[in-house]
N, CA, C and O atoms as a CHARMM CRD file, in Angstrom:
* protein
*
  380
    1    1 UNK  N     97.68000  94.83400 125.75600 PROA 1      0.00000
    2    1 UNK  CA    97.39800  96.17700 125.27200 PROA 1      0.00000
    3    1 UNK  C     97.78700  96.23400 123.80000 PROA 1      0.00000
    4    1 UNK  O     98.87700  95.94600 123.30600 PROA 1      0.00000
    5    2 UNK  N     96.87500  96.58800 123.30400 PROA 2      0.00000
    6    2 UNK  CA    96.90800  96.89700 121.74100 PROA 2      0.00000
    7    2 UNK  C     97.50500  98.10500 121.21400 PROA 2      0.00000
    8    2 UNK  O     97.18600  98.92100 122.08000 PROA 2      0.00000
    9    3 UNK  N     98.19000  98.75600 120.31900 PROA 3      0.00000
   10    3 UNK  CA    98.65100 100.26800 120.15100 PROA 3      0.00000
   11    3 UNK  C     98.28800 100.33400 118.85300 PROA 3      0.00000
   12    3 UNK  O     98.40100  99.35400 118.11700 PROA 3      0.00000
   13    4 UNK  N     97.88000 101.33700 118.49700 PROA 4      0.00000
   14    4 UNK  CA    97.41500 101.75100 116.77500 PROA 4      0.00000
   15    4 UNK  C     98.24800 103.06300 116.66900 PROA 4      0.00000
   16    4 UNK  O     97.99700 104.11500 117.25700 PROA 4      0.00000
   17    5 UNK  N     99.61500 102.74200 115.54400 PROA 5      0.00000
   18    5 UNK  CA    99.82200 104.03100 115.27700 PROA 5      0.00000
   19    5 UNK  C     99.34800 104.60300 113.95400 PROA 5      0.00000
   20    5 UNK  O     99.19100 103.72600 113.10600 PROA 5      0.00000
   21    6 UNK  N     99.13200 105.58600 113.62900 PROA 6      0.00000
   22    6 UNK  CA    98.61500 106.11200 112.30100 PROA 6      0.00000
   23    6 UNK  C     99.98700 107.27900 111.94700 PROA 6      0.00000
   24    6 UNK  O    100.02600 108.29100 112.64700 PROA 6      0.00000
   25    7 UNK  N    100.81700 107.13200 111.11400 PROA 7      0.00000
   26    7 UNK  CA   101.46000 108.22400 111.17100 PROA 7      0.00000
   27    7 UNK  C    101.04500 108.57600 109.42900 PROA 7      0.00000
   28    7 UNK  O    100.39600 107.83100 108.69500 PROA 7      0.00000
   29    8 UNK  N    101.73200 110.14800 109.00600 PROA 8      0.00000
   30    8 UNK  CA   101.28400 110.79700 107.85600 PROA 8      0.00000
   31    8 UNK  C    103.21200 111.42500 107.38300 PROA 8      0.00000
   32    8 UNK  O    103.73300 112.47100 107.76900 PROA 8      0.00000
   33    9 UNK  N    103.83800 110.35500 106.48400 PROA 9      0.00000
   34    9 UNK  CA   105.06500 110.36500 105.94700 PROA 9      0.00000
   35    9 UNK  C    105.44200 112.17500 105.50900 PROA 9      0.00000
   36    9 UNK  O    104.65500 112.94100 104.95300 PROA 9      0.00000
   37   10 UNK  N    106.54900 112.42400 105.86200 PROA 10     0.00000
   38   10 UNK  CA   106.24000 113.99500 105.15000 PROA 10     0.00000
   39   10 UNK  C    107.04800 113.39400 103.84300 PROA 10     0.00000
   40   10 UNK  O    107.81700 112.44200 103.70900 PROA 10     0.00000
   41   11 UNK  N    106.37900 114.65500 102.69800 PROA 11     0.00000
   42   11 UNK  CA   106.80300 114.51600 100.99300 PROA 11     0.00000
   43   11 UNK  C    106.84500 115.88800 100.26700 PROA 11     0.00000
   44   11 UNK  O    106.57700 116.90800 100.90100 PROA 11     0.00000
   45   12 UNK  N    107.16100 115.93500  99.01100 PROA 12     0.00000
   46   12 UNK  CA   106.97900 117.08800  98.63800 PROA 12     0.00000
   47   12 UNK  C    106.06400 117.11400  98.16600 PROA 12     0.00000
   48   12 UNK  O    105.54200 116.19300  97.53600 PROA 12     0.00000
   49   13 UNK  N    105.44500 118.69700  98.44900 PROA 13     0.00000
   50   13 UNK  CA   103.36700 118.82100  97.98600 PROA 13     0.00000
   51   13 UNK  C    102.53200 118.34400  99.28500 PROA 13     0.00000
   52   13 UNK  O    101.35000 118.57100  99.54000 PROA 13     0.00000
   53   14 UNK  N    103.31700 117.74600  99.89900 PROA 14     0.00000
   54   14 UNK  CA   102.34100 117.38700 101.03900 PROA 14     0.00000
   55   14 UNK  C    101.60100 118.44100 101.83500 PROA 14     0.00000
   56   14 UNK  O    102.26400 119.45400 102.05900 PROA 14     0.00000
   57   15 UNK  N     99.99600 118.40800 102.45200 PROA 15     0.00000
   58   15 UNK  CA   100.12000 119.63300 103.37400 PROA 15     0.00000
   59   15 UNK  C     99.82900 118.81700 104.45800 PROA 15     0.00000
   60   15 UNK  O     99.86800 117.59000 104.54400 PROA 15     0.00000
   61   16 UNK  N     99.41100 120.01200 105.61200 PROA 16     0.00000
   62   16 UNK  CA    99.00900 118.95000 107.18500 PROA 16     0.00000
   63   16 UNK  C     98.83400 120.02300 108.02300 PROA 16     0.00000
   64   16 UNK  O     99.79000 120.64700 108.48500 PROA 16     0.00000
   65   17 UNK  N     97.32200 120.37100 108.32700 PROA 17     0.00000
   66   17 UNK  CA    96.99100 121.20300 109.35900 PROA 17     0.00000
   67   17 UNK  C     97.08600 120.60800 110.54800 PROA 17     0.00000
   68   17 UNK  O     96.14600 119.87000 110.84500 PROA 17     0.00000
   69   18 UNK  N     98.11200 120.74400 111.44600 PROA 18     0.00000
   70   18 UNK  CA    98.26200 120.53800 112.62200 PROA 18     0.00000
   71   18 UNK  C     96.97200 120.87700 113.64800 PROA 18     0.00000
   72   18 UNK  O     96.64400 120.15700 114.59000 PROA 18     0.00000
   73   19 UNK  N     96.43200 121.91000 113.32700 PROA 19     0.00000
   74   19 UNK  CA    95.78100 122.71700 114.54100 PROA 19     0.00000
   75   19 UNK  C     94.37000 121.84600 114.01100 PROA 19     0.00000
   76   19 UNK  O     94.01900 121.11000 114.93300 PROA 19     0.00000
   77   20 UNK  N     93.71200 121.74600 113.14200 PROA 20     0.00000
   78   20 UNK  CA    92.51900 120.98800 112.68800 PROA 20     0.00000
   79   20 UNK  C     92.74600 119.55600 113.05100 PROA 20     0.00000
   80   20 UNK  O     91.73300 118.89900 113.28700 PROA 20     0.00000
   81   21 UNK  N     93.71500 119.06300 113.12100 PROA 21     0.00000
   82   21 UNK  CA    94.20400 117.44800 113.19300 PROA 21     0.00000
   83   21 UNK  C     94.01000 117.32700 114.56300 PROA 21     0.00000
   84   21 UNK  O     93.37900 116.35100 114.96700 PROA 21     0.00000
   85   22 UNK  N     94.53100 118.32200 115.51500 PROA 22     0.00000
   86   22 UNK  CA    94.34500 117.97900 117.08300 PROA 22     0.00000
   87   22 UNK  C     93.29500 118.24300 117.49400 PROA 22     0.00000
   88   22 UNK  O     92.65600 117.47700 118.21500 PROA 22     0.00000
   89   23 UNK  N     92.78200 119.69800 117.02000 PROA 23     0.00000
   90   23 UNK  CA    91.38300 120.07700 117.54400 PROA 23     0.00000
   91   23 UNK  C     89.86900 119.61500 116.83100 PROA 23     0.00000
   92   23 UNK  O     88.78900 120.09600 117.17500 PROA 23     0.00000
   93   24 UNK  N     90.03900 118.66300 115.85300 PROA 24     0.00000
   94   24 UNK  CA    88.97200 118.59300 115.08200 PROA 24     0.00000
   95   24 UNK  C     88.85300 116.87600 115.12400 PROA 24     0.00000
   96   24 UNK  O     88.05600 116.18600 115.75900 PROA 24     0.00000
   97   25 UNK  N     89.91500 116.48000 114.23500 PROA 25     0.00000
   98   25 UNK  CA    90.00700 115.18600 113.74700 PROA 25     0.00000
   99   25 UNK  C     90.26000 113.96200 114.94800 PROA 25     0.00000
  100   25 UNK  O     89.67500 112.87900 114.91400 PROA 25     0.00000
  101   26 UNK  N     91.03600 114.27300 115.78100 PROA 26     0.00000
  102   26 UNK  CA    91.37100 113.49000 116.69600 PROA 26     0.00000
  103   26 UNK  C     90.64600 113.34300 117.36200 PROA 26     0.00000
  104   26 UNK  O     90.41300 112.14900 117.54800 PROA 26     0.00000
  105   27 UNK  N     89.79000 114.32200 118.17700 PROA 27     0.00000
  106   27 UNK  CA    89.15800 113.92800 119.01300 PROA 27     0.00000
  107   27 UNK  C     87.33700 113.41500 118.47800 PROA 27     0.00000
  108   27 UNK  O     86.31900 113.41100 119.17000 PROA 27     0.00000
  109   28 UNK  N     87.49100 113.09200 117.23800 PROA 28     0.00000
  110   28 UNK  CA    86.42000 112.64900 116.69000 PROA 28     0.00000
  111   28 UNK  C     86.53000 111.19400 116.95200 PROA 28     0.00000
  112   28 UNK  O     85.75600 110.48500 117.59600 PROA 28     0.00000
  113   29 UNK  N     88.03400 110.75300 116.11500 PROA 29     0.00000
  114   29 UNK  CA    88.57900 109.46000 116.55300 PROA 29     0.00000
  115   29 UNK  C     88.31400 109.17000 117.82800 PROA 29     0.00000
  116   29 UNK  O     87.63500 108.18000 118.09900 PROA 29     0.00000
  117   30 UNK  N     88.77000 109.92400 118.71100 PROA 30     0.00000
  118   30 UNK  CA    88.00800 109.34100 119.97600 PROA 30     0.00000
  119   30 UNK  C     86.99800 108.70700 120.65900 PROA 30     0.00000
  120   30 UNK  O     86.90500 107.70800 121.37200 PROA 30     0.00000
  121   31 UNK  N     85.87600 110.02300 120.02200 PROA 31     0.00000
  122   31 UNK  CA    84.79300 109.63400 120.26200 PROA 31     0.00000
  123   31 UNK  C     84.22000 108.46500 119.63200 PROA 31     0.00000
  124   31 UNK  O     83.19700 107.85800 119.94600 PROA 31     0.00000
  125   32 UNK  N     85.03800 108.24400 118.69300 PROA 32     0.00000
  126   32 UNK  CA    84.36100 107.18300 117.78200 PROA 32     0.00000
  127   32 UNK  C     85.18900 105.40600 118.05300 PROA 32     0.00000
  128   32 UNK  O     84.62700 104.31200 118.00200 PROA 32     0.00000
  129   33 UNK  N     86.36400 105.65400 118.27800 PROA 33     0.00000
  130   33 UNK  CA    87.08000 104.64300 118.65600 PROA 33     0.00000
  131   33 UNK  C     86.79300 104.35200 120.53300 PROA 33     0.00000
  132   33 UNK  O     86.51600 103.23600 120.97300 PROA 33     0.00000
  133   34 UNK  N     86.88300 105.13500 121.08600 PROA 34     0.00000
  134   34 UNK  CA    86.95800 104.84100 122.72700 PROA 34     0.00000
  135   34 UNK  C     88.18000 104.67800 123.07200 PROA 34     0.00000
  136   34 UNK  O     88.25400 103.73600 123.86100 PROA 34     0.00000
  137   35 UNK  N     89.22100 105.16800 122.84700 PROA 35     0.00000
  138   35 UNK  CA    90.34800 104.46700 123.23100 PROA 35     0.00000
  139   35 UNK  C     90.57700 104.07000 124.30700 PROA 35     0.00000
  140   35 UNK  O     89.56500 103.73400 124.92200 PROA 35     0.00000
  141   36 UNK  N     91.92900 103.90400 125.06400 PROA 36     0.00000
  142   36 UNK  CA    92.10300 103.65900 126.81100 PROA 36     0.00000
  143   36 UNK  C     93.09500 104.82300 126.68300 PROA 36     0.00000
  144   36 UNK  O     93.21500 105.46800 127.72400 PROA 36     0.00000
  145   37 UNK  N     93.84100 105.24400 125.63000 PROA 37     0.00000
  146   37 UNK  CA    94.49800 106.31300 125.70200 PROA 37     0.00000
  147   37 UNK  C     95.28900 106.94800 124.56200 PROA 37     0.00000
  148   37 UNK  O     96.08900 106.06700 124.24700 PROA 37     0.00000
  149   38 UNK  N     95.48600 107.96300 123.80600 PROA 38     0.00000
  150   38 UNK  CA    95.77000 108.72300 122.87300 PROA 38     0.00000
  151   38 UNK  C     96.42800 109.32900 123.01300 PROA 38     0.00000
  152   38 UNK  O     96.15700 110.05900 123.96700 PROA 38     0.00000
  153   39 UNK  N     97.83300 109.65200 122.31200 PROA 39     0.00000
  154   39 UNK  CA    99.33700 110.50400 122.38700 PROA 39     0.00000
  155   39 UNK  C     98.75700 110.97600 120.77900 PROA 39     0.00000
  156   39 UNK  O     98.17200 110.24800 119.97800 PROA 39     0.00000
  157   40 UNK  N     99.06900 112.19200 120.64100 PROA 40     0.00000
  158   40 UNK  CA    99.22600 113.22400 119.00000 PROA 40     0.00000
  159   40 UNK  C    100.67600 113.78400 118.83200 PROA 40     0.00000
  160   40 UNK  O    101.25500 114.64200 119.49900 PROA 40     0.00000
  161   41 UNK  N    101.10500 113.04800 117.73800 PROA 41     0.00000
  162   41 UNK  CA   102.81800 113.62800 118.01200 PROA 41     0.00000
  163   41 UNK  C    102.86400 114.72200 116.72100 PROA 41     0.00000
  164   41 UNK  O    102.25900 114.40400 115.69700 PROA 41     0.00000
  165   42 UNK  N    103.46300 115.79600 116.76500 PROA 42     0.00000
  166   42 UNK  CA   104.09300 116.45800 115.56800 PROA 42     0.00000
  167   42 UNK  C    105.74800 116.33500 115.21400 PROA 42     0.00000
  168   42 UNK  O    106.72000 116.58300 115.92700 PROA 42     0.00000
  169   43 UNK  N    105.66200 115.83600 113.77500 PROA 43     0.00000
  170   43 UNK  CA   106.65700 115.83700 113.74800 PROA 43     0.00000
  171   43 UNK  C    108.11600 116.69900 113.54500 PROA 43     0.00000
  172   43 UNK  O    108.03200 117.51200 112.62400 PROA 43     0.00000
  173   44 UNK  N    109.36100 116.67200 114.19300 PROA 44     0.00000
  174   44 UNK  CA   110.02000 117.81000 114.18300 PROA 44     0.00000
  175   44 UNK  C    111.56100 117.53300 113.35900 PROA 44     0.00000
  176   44 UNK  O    112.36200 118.31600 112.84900 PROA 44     0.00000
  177   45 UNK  N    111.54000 115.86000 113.51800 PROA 45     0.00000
  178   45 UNK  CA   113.08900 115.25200 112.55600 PROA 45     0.00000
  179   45 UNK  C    112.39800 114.00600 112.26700 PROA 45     0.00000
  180   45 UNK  O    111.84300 113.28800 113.09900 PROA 45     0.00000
  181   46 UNK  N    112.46100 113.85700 111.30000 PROA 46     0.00000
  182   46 UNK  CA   112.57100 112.03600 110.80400 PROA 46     0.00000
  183   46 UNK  C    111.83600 112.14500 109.31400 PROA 46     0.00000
  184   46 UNK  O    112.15600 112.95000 108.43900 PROA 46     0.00000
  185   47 UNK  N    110.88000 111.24600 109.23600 PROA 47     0.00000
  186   47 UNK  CA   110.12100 110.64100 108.34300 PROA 47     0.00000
  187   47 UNK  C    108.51100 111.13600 108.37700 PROA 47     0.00000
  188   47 UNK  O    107.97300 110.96700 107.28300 PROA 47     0.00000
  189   48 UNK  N    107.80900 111.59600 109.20200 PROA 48     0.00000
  190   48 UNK  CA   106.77500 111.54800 109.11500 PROA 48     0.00000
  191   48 UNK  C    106.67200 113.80600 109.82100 PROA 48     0.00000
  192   48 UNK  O    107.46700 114.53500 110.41500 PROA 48     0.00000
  193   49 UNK  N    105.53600 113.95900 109.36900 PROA 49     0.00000
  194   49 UNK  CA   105.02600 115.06700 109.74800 PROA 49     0.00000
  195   49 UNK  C    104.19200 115.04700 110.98300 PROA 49     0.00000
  196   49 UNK  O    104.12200 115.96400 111.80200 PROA 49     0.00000
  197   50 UNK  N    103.52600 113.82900 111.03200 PROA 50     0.00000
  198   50 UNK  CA   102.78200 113.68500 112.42400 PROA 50     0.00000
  199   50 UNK  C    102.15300 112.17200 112.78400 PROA 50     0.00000
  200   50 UNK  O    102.08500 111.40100 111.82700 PROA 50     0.00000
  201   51 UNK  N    101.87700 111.88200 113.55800 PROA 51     0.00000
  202   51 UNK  CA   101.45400 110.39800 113.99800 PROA 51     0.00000
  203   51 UNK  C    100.08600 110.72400 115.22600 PROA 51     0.00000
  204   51 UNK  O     99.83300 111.65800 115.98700 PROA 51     0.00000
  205   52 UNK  N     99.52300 109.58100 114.95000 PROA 52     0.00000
  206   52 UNK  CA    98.44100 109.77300 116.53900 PROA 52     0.00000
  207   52 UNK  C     98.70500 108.16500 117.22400 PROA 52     0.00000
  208   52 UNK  O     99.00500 107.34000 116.36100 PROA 52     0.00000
  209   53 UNK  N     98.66700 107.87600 117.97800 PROA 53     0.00000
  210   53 UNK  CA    99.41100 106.82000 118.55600 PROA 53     0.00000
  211   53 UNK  C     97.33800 106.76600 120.02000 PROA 53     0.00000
  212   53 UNK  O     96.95200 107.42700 120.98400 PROA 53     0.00000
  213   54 UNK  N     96.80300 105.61700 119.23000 PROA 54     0.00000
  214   54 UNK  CA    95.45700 104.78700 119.99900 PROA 54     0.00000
  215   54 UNK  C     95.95000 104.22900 120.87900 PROA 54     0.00000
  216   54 UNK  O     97.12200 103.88100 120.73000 PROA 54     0.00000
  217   55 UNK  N     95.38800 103.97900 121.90400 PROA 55     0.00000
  218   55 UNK  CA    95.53800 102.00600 123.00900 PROA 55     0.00000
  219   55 UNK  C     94.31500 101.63600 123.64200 PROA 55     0.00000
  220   55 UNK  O     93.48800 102.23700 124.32800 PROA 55     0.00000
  221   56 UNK  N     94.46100 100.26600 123.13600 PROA 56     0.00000
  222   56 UNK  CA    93.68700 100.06800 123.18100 PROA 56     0.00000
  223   56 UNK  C     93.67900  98.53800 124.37700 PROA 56     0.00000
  224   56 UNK  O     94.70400  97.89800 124.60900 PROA 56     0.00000
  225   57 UNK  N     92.16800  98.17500 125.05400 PROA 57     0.00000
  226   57 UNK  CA    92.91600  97.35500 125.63500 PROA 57     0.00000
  227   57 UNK  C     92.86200  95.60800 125.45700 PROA 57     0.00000
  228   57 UNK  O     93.29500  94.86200 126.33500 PROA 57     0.00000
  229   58 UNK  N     92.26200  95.12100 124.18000 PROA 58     0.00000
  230   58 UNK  CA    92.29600  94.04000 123.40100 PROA 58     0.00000
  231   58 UNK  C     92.22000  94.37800 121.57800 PROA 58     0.00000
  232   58 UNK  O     91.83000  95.43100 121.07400 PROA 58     0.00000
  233   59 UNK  N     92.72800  93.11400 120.82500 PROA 59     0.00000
  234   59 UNK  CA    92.64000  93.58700 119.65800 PROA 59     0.00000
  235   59 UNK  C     90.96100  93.54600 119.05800 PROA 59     0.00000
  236   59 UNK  O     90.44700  93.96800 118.02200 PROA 59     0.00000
  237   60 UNK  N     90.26900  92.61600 120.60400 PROA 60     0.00000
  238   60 UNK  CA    88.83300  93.13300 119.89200 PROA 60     0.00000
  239   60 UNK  C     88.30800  94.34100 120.55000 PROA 60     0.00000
  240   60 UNK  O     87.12400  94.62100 120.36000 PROA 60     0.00000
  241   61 UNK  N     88.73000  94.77700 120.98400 PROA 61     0.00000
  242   61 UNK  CA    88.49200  96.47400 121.36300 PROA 61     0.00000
  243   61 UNK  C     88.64700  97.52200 120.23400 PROA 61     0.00000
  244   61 UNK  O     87.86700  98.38300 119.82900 PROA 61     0.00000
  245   62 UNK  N     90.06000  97.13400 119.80600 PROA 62     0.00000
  246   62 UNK  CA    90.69000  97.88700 118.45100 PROA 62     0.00000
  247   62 UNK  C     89.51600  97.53700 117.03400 PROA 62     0.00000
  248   62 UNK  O     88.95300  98.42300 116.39100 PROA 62     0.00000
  249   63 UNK  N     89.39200  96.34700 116.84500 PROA 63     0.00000
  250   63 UNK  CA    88.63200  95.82200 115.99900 PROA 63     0.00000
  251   63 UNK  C     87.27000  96.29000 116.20100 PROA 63     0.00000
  252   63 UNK  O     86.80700  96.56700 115.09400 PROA 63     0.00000
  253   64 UNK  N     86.20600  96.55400 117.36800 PROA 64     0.00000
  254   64 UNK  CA    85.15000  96.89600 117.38500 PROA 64     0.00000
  255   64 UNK  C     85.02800  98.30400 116.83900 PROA 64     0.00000
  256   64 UNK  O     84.25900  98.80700 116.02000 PROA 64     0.00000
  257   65 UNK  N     86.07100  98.79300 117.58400 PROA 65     0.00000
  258   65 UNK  CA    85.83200 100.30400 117.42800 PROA 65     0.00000
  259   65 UNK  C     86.15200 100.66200 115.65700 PROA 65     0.00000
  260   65 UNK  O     85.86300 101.70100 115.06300 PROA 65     0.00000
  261   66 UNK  N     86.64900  99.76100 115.25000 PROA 66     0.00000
  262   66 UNK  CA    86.83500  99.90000 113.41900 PROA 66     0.00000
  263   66 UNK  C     85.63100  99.98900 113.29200 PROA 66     0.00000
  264   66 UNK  O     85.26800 100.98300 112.66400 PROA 66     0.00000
  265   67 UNK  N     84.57900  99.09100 113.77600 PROA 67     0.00000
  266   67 UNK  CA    82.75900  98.52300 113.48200 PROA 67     0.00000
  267   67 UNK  C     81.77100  99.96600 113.87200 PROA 67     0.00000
  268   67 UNK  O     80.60800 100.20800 113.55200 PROA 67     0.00000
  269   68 UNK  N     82.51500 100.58400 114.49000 PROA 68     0.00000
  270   68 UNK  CA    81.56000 101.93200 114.78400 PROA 68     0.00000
  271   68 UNK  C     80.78200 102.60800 113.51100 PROA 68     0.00000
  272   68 UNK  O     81.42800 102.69400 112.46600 PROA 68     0.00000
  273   69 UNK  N     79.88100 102.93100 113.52600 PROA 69     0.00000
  274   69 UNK  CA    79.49200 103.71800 112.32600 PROA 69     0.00000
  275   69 UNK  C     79.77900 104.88200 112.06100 PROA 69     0.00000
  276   69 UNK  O     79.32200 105.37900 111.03200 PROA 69     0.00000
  277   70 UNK  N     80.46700 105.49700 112.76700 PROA 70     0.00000
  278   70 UNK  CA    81.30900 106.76300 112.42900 PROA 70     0.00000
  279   70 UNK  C     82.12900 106.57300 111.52700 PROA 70     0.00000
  280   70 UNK  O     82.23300 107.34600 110.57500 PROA 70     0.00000
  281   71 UNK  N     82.88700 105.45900 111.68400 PROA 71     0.00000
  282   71 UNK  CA    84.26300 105.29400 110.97900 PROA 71     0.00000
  283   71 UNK  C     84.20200 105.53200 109.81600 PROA 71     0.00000
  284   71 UNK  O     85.31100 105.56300 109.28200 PROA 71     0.00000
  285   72 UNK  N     82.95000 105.81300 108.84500 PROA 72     0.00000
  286   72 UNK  CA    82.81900 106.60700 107.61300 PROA 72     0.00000
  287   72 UNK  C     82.90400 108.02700 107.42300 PROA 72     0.00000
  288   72 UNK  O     83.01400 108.72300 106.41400 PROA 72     0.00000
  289   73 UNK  N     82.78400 108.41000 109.29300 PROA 73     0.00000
  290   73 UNK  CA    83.07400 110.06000 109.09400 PROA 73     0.00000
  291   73 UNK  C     83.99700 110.37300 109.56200 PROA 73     0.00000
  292   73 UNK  O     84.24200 111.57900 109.54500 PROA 73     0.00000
  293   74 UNK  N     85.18700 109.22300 110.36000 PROA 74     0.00000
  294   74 UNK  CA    86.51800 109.74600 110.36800 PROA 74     0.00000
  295   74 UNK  C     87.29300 109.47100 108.98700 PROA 74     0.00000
  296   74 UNK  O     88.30300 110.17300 108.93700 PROA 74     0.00000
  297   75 UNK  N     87.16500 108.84200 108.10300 PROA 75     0.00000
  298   75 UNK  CA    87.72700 108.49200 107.13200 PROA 75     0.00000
  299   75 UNK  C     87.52500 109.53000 106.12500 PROA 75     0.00000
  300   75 UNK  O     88.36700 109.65400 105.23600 PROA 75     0.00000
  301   76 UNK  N     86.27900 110.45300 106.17700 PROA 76     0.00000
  302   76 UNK  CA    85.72400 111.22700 105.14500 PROA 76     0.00000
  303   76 UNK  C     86.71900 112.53900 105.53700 PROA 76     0.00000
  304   76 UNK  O     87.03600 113.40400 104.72000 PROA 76     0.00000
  305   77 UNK  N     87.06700 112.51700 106.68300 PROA 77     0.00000
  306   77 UNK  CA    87.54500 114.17400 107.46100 PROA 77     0.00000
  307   77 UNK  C     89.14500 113.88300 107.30200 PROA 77     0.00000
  308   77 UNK  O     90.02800 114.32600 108.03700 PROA 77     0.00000
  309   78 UNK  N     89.26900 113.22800 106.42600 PROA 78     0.00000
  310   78 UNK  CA    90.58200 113.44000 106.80000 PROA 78     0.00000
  311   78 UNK  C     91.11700 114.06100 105.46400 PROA 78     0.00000
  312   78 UNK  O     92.30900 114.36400 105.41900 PROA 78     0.00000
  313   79 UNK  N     90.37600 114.25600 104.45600 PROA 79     0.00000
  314   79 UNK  CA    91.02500 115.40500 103.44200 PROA 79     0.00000
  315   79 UNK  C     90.39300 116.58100 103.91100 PROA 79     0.00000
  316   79 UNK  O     90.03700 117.40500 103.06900 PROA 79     0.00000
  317   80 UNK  N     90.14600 116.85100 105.39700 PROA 80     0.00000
  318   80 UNK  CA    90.09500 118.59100 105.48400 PROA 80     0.00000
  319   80 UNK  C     91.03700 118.65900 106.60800 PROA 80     0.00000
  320   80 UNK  O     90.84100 119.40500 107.56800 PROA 80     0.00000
  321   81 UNK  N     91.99500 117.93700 106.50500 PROA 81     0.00000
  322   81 UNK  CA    93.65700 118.24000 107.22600 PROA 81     0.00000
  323   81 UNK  C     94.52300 118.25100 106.35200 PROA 81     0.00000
  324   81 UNK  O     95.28600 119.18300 106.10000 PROA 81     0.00000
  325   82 UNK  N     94.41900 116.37800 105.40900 PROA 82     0.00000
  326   82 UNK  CA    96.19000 116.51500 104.75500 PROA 82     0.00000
  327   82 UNK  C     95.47800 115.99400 103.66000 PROA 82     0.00000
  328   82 UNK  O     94.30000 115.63600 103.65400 PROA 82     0.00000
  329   83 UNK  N     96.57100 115.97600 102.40700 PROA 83     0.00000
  330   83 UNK  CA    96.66400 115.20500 101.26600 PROA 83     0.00000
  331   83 UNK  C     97.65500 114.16100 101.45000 PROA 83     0.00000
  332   83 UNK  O     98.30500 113.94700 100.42700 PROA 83     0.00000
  333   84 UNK  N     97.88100 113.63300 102.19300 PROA 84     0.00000
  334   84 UNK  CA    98.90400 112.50100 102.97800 PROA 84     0.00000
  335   84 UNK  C     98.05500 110.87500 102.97100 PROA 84     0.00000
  336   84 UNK  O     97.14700 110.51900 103.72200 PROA 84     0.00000
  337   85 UNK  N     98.40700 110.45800 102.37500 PROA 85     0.00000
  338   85 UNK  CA    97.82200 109.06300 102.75600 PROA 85     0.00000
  339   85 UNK  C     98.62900 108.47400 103.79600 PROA 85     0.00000
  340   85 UNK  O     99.78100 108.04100 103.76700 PROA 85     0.00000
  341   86 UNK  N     97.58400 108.56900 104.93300 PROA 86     0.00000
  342   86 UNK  CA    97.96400 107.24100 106.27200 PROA 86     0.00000
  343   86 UNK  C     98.87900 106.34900 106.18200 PROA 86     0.00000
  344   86 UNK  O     99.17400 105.78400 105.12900 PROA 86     0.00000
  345   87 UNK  N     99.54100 106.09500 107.55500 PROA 87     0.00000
  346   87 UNK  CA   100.32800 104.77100 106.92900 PROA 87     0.00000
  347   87 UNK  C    100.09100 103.94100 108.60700 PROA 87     0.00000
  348   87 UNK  O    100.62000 104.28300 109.66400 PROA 87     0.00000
  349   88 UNK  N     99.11000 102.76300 108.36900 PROA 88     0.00000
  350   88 UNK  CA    98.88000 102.30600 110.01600 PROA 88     0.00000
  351   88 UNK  C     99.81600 101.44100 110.60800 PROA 88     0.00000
  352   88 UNK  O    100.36500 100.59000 109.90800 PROA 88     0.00000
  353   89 UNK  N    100.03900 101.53200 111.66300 PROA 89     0.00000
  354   89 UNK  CA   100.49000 100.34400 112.65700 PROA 89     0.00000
  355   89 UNK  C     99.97900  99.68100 113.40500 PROA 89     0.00000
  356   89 UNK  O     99.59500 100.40000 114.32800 PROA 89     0.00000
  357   90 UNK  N     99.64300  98.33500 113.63000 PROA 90     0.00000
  358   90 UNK  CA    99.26100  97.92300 114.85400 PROA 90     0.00000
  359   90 UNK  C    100.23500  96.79000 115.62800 PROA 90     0.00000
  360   90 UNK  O    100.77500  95.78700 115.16100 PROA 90     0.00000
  361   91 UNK  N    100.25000  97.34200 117.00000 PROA 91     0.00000
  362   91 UNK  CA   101.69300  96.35500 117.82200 PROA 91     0.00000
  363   91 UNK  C    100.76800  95.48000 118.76100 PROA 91     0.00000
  364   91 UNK  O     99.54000  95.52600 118.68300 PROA 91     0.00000
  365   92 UNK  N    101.31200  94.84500 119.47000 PROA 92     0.00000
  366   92 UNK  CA   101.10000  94.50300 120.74200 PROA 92     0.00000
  367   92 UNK  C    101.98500  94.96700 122.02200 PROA 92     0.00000
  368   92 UNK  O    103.19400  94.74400 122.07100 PROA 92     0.00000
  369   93 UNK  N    101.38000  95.53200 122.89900 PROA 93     0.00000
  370   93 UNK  CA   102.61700  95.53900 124.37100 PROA 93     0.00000
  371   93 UNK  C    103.28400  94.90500 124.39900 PROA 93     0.00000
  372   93 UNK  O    102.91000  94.08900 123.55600 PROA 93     0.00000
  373   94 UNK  N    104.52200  94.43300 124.94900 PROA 94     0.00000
  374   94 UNK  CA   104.92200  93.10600 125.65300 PROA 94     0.00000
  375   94 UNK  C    105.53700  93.99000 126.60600 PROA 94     0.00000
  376   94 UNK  O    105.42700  93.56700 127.75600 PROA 94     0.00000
  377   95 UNK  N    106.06300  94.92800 126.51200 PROA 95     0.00000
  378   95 UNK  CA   106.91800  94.97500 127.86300 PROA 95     0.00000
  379   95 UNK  C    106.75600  96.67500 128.51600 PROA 95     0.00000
  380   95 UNK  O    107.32200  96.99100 129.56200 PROA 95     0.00000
């Protein structure tokens, strides 16, 4: 199992529509990635303002779904949430 996290660092000046990010943006990603399953976290202490956490269930699963042709219109939508530049993760399961 593959995991993609995307989280968005909080800063000063930063913004981040929560409610557009869950109801708009994410589930575009979806449609466009396929995942096997999707967590949306907000953030409430740490480092980041929010994260979306993919799984996927090979890294060529993860990798195809990059190949989608959407992926120019999730990339385009994401300055009508934040001025945050992304910061990605990708893990593997092990345990």
């Amino acid at each position: 199992m593959i995991k993609l996290t995307v989280s968005y660092p909080s800063g000063e000046g930063t913004i981040f529509d929560h409610d557009y990010y869950a109801g708009s943006h994410v589930p575009l990603c979806n449609e466009t990635f396929a995942p096997v399953k999707t967590e949306i976290e907000k953030g409430v202490d740490g480092p980041n303002v929010a994260a979306v956490t993919f799984y996927f269930e090979s890294m060529d699963a993860m990798q195809g779904a990059f190949g989608n042709p959407k992926m120019g219109d999730v990339m385009a939508d994401v300055a009508n949430y934040t001025n945050i530049a992304p910061v990605m993760q990708v893990s593997e399961i092990v345990g």
